[in-house]
N, C-alpha and C positions, 0 to 999 in steps of 0.2 A: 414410493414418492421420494425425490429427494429434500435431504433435510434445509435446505435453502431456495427451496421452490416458491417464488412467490418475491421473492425479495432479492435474486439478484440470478441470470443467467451465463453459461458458459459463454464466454468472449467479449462482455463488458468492460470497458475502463473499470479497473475495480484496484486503488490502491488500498490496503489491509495491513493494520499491522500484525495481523495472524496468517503468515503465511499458509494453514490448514483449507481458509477459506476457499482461493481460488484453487489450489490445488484439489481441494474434493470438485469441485467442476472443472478439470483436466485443462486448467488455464498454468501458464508458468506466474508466480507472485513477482512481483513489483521489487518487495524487501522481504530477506528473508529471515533476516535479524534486525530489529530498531535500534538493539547497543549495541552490535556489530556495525550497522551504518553508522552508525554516531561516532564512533571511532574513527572507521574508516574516510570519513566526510571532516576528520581533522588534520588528517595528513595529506588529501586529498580533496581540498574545496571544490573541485569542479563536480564533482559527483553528488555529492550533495547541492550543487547550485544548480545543476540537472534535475533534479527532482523537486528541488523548492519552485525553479520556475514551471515545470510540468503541474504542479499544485496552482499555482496562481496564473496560469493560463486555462485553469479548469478544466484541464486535458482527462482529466479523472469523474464517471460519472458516479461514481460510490466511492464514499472514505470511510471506512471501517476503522476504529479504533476499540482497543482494550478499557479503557479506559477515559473521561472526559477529556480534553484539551484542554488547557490550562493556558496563559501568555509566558512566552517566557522572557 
């Protein structure tokens, strides 16, 4: 069985900050580094304004985080 049977399937909106996830279900990840976007989303606003609106369009049916979100 696989180890995320149940709670989320191959080809789902599924943004992760662990890229591991979608890729054990043979999907390509969303982000493949969150400091590496964070970086890259300061020299480059549009791409992170690509994904913040993607997020608040609710284009995403799973949001996986490492950790709780926090406000910043």
């Amino acid at each position: 069985m696989h180890p995320l049977a149940g709670y989320v399937q191959r080809g789902e909106s599924l943004l992760s900050e662990d890229p591991a996830i979608p890729a054990l279900l043979g999907d390509r990840p969303v982000v493949l580094d969150a400091f590496t976007l964070r970086q890259l989303a300061s020299s480059h606003p549009e791409w992170g304004d690509e994904l913040v609106q993607r997020i608040r369009a609710k284009r995403f049916r799973l949001v996986v985080l490492l950790r709780p979100a926090t406000p910043s």
